[in-house]
PAPAKE-352957 format. One record per residue (C-alpha): chain; residue number from 1; y, z, x negated. Coordinates in steps of 0.02 Angstrom, whole numbers. Layout:
   dogu   lumfi       yy       zz       xx
      A     NUM        Y        Z        X
...
//
This chain:
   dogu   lumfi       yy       zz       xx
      A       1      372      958     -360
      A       2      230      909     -239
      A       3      185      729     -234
      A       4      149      695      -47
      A       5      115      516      -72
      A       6      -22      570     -188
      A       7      -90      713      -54
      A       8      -80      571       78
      A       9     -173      437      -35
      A      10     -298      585      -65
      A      11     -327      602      149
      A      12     -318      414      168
      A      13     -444      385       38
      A      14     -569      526      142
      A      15     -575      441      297
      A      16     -580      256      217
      A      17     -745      308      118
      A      18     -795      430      266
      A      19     -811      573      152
      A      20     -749      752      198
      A      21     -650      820       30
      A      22     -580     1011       -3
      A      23     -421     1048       87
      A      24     -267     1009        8
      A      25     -202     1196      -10
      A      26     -355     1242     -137
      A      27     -262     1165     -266
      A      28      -80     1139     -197
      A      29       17     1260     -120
      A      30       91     1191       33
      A      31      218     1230      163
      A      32      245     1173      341
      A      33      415     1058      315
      A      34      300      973      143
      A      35      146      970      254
      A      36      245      863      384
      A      37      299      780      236
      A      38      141      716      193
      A      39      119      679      361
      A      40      222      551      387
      A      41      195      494      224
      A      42       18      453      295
      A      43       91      349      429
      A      44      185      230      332
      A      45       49      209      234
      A      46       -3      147      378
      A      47      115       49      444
      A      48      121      -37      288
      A      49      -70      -91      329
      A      50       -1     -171      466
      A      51      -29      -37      607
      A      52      109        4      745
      A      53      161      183      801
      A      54       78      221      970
      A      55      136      370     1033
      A      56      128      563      990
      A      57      -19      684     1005
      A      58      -15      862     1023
      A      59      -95     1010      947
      A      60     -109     1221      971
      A      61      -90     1175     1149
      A      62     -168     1344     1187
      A      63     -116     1523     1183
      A      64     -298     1564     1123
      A      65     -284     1430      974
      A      66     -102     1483      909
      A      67     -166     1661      889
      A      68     -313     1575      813
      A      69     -209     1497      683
      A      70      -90     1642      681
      A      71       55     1516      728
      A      72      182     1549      876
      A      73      217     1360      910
      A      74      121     1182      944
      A      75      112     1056      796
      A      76      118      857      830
      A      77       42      709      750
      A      78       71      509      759
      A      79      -31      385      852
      A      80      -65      186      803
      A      81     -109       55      896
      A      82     -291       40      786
      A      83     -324      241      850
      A      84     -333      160     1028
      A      85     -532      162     1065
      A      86     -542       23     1232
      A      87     -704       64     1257
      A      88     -807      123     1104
      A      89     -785      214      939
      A      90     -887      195      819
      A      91     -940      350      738
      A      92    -1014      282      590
      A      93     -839      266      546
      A      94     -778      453      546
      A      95     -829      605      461
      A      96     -874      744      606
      A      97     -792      672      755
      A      98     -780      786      928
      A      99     -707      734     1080
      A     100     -592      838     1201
      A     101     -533      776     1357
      A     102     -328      751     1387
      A     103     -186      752     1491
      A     104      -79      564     1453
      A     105       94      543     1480
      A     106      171      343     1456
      A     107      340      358     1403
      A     108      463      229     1511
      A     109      620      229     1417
      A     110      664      284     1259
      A     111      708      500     1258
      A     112      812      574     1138
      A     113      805      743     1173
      A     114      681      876     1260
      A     115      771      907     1413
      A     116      757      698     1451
      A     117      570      696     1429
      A     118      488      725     1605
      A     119      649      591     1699
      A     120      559      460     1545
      A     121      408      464     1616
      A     122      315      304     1692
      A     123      150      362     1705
      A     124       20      491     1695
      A     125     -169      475     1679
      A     126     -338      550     1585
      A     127     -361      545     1423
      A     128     -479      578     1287
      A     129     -445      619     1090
      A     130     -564      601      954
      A     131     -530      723      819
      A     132     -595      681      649
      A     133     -551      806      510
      A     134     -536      742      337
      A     135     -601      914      280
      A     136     -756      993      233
      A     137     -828     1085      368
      A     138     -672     1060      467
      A     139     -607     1211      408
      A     140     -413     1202      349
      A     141     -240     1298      364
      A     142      -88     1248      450
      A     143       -2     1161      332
      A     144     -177     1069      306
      A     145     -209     1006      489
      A     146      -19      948      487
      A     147      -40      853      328
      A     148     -190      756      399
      A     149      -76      725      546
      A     150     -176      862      666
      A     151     -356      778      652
      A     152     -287      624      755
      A     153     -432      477      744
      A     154     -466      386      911
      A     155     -401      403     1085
      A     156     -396      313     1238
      A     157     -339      339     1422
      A     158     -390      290     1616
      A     159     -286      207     1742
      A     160     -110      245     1721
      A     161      -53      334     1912
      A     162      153      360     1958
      A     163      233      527     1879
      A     164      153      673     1972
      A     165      130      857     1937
      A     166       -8      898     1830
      A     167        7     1072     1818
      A     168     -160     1117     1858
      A     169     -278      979     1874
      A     170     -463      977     1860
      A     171     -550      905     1706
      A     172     -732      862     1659
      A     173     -801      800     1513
      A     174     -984      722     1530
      A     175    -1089      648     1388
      A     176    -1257      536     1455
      A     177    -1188      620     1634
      A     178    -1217      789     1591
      A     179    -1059      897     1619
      A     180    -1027      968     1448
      A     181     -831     1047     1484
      A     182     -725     1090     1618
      A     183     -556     1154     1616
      A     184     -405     1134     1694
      A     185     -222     1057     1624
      A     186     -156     1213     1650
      A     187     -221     1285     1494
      A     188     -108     1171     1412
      A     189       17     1267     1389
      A     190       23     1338     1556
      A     191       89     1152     1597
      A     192       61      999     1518
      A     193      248      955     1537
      A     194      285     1096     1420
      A     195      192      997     1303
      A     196      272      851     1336
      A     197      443      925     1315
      A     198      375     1000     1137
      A     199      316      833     1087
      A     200      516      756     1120
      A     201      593      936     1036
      A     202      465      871      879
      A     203      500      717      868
      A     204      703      734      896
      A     205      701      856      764
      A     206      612      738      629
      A     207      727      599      671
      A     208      635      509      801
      A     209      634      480      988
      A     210      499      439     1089
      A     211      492      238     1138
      A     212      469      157     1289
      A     213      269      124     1304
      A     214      226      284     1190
      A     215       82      383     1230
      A     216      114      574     1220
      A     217      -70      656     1208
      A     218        2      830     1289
      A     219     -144      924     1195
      A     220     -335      972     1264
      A     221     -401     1061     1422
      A     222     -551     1112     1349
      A     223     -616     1169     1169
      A     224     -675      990     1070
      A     225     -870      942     1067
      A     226     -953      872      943
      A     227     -944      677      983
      A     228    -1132      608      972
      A     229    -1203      412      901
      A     230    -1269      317     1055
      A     231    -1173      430     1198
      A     232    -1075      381     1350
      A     233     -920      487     1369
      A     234     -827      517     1535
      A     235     -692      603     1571
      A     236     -645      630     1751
      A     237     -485      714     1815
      A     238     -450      759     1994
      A     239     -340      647     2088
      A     240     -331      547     1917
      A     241     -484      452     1927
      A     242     -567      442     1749
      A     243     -607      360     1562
      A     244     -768      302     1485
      A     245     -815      278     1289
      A     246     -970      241     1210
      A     247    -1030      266     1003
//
């Protein structure tokens, strides 16, 4: 029987010493339901440090990186309040961290299925995640990415505007002001709000809900950068205004 508590000390023990390590399926075979297993497992880890559940982020939020992965559906992983970056992230502190700029939703009241999840929401706004694989080369499976809840490290988000559609809104990503992405929301999932729905189907179907001040990261508009020491980071979305980080 796999011991996810082990697998999970073995991820959390990575990123604490900042060291990339083999993925876990070279030595243990793995499946998605024991992968989310671990998962969570990682979180209350976690939470037993002290740290608060933040909010939900989502992953394979394109057509191009499902057939990647050879996977026909998005994955999900957990947010804390100690992921939030205000205004800097310090790199020093993660393995090979890139950036990719985000679609936000903030969750108003608590939703306990899919077909609830757009009427919950309080706010939108743009985003940034910082992904920081545990692995070596970032190179992993499925059931690896899931287990090291979907490369979540940092994130942050702009001003928070009134629900809107953000179907197909213009994104930029700019590091020391030169434009470095651009993309549009609609390559999430042909609509971010699909994502958003996906992210309350998830979460309903592990036993949770979404809470009222969640973050749902509905997944990226743009492939991830590599996220540089010493940088300014902006990420400007039309009609959304934007978000700044420095390393």
């Amino acid at each position: 029987m796999t011991d996810v508590d082990a697998l999970a000390a073995r991820l959390e023990e990575a990123a604490r010493n900042v060291r990339a390590i083999p993925k876990l399926t070279d030595d243990t075979p793995l499946d998605v339901a024991t992968a989310y297993a671990v998962q969570r497992a990682g979180i209350e880890r976690r939470r037993r440090a002290g740290e608060r559940l933040a909010g939900v982020k989502m992953g394979f939020t394109s057509r191009a990186k499902m057939a990647q992965m050879g996977v026909d559906d998005v994955i999900w992983g957990l947010l804390t309040d100690r992921m939030i970056a205000e205004s800097s992230v310090d790199v020093s502190r993660l393995i090979h961290p890139r950036i990719e700029p985000e679609i936000a939703y903030l969750i108003g009241r608590e939703v306990r299925s899919a077909a609830e999840a757009e009427a919950a929401v309080a706010g939108v706004a743009v985003g940034f995640e910082v992904l920081d694989s545990r692995y070596a080369d970032f190179r992993f499976t499925l059931p690896d990415v899931i287990a090291d809840n979907a490369s979540a490290a940092r994130f942050g988000v702009g001003t928070w505007h009134p629900p809107r559609d953000v179907s197909n809104i213009g994104l930029l990503l700019e590091i020391d002001g030169r434009p470095v992405q651009t993309g549009s929301s609609a390559a999430i999932l042909g609509d971010p709000a699909r994502a958003l729905r996906a992210a309350a189907r998830l979460a309903t179907g592990a036993g949770m809900t979404l809470q009222p001040g969640w973050i749902v990261l509905a997944g990226a508009a743009t492939a991830a950068v590599p996220l540089p020491e010493d940088a300014h980071v902006r990420v400007t979305g039309a009609g959304l205004g934007s978000v700044e980080v420095t390393t």
